[in-house]
C-alpha positions in Angstrom: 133.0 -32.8 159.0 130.5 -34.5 156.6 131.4 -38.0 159.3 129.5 -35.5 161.8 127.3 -34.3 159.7 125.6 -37.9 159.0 126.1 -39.4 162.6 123.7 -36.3 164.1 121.3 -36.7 161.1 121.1 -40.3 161.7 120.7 -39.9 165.4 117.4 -37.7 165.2 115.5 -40.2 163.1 114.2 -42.6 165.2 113.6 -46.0 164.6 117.0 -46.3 162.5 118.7 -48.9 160.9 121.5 -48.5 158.2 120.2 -50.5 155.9 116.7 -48.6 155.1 116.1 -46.7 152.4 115.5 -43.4 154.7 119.4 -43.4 155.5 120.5 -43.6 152.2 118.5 -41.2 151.2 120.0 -38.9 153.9 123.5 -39.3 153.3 122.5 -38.9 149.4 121.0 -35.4 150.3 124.1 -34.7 152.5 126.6 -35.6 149.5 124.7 -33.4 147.2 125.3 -31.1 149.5 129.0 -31.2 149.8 128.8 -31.7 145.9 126.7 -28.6 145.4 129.1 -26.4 147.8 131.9 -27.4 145.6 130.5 -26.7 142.0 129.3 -23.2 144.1 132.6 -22.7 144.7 133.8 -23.4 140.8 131.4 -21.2 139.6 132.0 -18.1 142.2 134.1 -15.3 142.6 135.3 -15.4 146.2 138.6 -16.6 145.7 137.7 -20.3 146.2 138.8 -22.5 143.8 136.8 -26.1 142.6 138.9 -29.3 143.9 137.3 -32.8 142.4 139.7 -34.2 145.7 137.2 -32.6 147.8 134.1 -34.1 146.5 136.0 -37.2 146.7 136.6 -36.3 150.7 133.1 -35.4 151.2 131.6 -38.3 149.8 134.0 -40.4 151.9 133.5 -38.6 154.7 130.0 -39.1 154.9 130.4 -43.3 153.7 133.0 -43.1 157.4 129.8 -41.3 159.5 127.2 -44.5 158.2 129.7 -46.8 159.2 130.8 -45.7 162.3 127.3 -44.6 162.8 125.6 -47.9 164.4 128.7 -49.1 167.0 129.2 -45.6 168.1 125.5 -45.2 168.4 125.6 -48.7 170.8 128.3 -47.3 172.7 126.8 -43.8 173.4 123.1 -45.2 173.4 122.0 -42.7 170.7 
């Protein structure tokens, strides 16, 4: 989900390039995000439960949508 999440992000700034400072600072904000749902979670009462795996997951999931990012953008000529 968070793969997704980057690869549209990344495909509505335009010029992009992986290795600016722009796109690291978008898949920071979108890790913060994932990290921030999870510590919500910890901290609620809704009968969701805090897993450090998942932040783990997100994070990784959104290092897989940078690199998959600029060959799949080629491909579909994002």
């Amino acid at each position: 989900m968070y793969a997704v999440l980057v690869i549209l992000a990344l495909s509505s700034r335009i010029p992009r390039s992986l290795y600016d400072k722009k796109t690291w600072q978008l898949a920071s904000i979108i890790a913060l995000y994932g990290i921030a749902l999870e510590l919500l979670q910890k901290f609620s009462y809704l009968g969701r439960t805090f897993e450090f795996l998942d932040i783990i997951a997100n994070i990784s999931g959104v290092l897989v949508g940078i690199i998959i990012f600029d060959p799949l953008s080629k491909i579909l000529k994002l």
